[in-house]
Phi, psi and omega in degrees: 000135196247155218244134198299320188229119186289146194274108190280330188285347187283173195283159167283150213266175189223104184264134153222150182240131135336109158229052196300321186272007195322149170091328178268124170058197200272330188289335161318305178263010189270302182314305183292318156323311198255356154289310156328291209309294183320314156338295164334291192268353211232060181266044199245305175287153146276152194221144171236115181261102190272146175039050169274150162276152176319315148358280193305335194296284209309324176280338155240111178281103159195122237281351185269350126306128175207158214243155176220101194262127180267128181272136201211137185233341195240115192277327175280290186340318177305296175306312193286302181229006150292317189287307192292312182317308156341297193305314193278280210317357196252315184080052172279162168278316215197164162243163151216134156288119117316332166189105196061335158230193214145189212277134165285348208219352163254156181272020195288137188294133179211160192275181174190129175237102190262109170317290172188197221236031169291018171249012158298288178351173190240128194303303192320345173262338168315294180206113148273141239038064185267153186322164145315347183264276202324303163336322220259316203271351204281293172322312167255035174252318155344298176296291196281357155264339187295338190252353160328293211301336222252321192266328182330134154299357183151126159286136168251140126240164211285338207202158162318284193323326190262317192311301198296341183273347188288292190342324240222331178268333229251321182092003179282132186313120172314327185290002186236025166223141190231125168310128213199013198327164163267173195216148177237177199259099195285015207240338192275296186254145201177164184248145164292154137290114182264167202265094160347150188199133170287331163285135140271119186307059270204131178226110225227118177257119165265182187169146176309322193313099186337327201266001167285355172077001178293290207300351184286311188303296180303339199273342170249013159237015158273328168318278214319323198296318191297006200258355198071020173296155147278115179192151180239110159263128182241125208249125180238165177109007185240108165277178177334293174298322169296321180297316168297322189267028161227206181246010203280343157319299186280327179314312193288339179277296148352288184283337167086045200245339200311321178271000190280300261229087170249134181270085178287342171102166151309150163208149181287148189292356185291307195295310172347333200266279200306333191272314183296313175339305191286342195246148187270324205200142152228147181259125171181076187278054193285140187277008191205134169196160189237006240158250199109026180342302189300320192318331161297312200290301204301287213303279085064295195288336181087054182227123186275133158291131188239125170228202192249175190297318254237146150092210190255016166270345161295328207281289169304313192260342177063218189295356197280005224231163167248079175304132161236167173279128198268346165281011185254107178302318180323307195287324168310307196258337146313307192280352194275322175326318207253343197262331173290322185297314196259118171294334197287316160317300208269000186268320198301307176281335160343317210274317157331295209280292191317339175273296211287329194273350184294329177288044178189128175180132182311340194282005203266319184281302165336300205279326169282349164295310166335301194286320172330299174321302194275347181277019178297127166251148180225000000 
């Protein structure tokens, strides 16, 4: 249970995070982000950082970090029971879990930062046709969180939107879960000066997981093209193997999309500053979110944004965004109509969004993660 107010006379905590995924996807960069942040700011505790990439070593100074790589051939064996052994063998306080699930079956204490409750879905809405590794991890994220989220000393999550879903799917007591938002990194994403371009650009992050929306999206730039638009969208967040386990190809074939629709792939987040750079607009009509991480990075790059109604993302973008039903190609494809037709439209949310991203910064999550910590009872 964790107490309203940190205790300043108590000894300093001996904290550990899980940082294996750091860098991957949005829970990844939410794990890297707040460990940076924590470094900063926090030279009172000890912290033990299990499985960070190197990458992450190297950016935080700070002499009260210290890193430890555990060798793992099994990612649940690891969580379940490497980790708390680790922790007791360390004379750790606590562990924090980053992301959505953590151990069921040791009593060792621990934080658990549930993104949001998408392991509910049924795997047929995720993706179709998925593998047998997907199927094996889909089970046991099913298993292990709902009884993680139950033994956790405090749930942290990123949005209202996700609070109200734990609450309400999950049966976990509103007093043991704490609003964290994420933050982006102002100094990483910033606006370029772009190079005028006669194409208009459209950036669009995909992913196999149904609720990134391409088919709803291609289905509104078959709108635009019959409208006489010009236009190029470039879809990032997918590699090779990822892109085969959907139809979204044939789909672009279907539709007669093949010179609009180029598939850029993963790009790392140091280059990403540079991928917004390149762009007129990002789209990003997700049908599910427990956050909405890019929609800051856009907002941050000085690039307007059109996203959904729906979910944590009105919770995120406030006024900076052009909301739609994501499920309306129509609606979709309208709002793109309108932000390609007016410059004036698309400089009023830039000017938004560059205000909306100042209100979000890691060191701000950092610090309500901090207080979480220290009001921890044991």
């Amino acid at each position: 249970k964790a107490s309203s107010k940190p205790s300043k006379s108590k000894k300093p905590l001996k904290i550990g995070i899980d940082a294996r995924l750091a860098y991957r996807r949005g829970a990844g960069t939410y794990a890297a982000n707040l460990i940076l942040a924590l470094a900063k700011i926090d030279q009172r505790n000890h912290y033990l950082i299990f499985n960070a990439p190197d990458g992450l070593k190297g950016r935080a100074a700070n002499n009260h970090f210290h890193w430890v790589n555990l060798p793992f051939s099994n990612a649940a064996y690891y969580e379940q029971v490497l980790l708390p052994r680790a922790a007791g063998e360390n004379g750790l306080d606590f562990l924090h879990y980053v992301d959505n699930s953590a151990s069921a079956i040791s009593d060792y204490p621990f934080v658990l930062t549930l993104h949001d409750t998408m392991h509910n879905r049924p795997l047929s809405e995720v993706r179709s046709g998925a593998t047998f590794r997907q199927r094996l991890v889909n089970n046991y994220k099913r298993w292990a969180i709902p009884r993680s989220a139950k033994r956790a000393k405090a749930v942290l999550t990123v949005s209202d939107y996700s609070k109200n879903r734990i609450v309400w799917q999950m049966g976990i007591p509103e007093e043991k879960i704490f609003v964290t938002p994420e933050g982006v990194d102002l100094k990483l994403f910033r606006p370029v000066k772009k190079k005028p371009t006669k194409l208009f650009k459209i950036l669009v992050h995909g992913a196999a997981d149904e609720r990134k929306n391409i088919p709803n999206i291609l289905k509104a730039a078959k709108l635009l093209v019959k409208q006489g638009k010009v236009f190029q969208m470039v879809i990032i967040g997918m590699d090779e193997n990822e892109l085969k386990c959907t139809n979204y190809i044939e789909q672009v074939i279907d539709l007669g999309l093949g010179s609009q629709v180029e598939w850029a792939g993963n790009v790392p987040p140091w280059t990403l500053n540079q991928v917004y750079a390149d762009v007129d607009l990002f789209l990003y009509p997700s049908l599910m979110e427990g956050f909405g991480l890019p929609v800051l990075e856009a907002f941050a790059c000085g690039v307007p944004v059109i996203s959904s109604d729906t979910t944590s993302l009105p919770e995120v973008a406030g006024n900076a965004a052009l909301l739609v039903d994501p499920k309306s190609p129509e609606a979709i494809a309208k709002a793109i109509g309108q932000m390609m037709k007016l410059k004036g439209l698309r400089k009023l949310y830039v000017q938004r969004g560059l205000k909306r991203a100042k209100q979000f910064s890691w060191e701000k999550t950092a610090k309500m993660t901090l207080k979480v910590y220290e009001s921890l009872e044991f």
